[in-house]
N, C-alpha and C positions, 0 to 999 in steps of 0.2 A: 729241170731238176738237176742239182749237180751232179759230176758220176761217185762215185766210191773213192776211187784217190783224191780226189779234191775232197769230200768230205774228211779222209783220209789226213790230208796236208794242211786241210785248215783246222781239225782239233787236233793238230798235231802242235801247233802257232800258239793257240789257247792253253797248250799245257808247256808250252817250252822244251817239246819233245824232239831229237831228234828223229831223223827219215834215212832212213837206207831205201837205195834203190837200184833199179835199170834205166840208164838212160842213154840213148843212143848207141848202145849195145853196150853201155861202160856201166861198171859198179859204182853209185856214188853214196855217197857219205855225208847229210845234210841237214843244217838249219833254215826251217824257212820261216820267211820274215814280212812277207807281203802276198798275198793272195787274192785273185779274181778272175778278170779277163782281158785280155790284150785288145789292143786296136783291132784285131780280125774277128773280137770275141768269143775268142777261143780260151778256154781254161790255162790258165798261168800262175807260175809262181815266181818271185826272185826268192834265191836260195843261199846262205854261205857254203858253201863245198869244201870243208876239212878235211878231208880225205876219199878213199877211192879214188878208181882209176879217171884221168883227165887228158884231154888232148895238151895243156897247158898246166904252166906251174899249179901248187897251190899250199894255202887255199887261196881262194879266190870267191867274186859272187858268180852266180847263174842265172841264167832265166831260161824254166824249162816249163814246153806246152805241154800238159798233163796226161794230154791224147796219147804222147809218148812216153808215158813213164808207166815201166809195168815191173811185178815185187815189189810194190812200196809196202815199208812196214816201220811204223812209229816205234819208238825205244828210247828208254830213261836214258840220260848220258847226260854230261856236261856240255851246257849252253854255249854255240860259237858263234861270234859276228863277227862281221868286218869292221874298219875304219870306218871314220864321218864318209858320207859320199862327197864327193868330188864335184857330184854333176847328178841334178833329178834322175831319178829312175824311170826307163823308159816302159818296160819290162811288162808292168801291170796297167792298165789306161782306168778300167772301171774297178777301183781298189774294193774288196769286201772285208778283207781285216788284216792291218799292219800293226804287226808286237808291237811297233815304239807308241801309238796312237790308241790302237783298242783293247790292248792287253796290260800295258805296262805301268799305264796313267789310273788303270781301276785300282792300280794297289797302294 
C-alpha cells in the first residue's frame, strides 16, 4: 500500500499541482513529473525544483525517495518543467504515472 506522500505526489502529477516540501532538511518548491519506485523499490519521484532552498543552482530536476520527504503539501500554482531531457531518466525504474504519458495524452 503506498504511504500518504506518495499518494500525496501522485494526485498531486493528476492535477498539475505543485508540492512544497522537506527534503533533506531543505525547503523545496516542486513539480513532479514521474512517480513510482526506484531500482531498490523504494518510493520515488523525479521533481522540477523552481524554488526553495538547494545545495545547487536552480531550477533544476530531482529525484527524491519519498521515505525522505516530510511537510509535503500540494498547492495551485503555475506548472514548471524542465528542458527536453538530455539522457533517460534514471530516477524512477518501475514508472506508475508520467504527466507527459498518463496525464497529458487524456486531454
Amino acid at each position: 500500500m503506498p504511504s500518504r506522500t506518495y499518494a500525496l505526489f501522485r494526485n498531486a502529477i493528476l492535477a498539475e499541482q505543485q508540492v512544497t516540501c522537506v527534503y533533506e532538511g531543505r525547503h523545496r518548491e516542486l513539480c513532479p513529473h514521474i512517480i513510482g519506485t526506484n531500482k531498490a523499490g523504494e518510493e520515488a519521484v523525479l521533481a522540477w525544483q523552481f524554488a526553495g532552498e538547494s545545495s545547487g543552482p536552480l531550477p533544476q530536476w530531482r529525484c527524491l525517495k519519498l521515505a525522505n520527504v516530510s511537510n509535503a503539501r500540494a498547492r495551485d500554482g503555475r506548472w514548471h518543467e524542465g528542458s527536453s531531457h538530455r539522457s533517460t531518466q534514471t530516477c524512477v525504474k518501475n514508472i506508475d504515472i508520467d504527466i507527459n504519458v498518463d496525464v497529458r495524452k487524456l486531454r
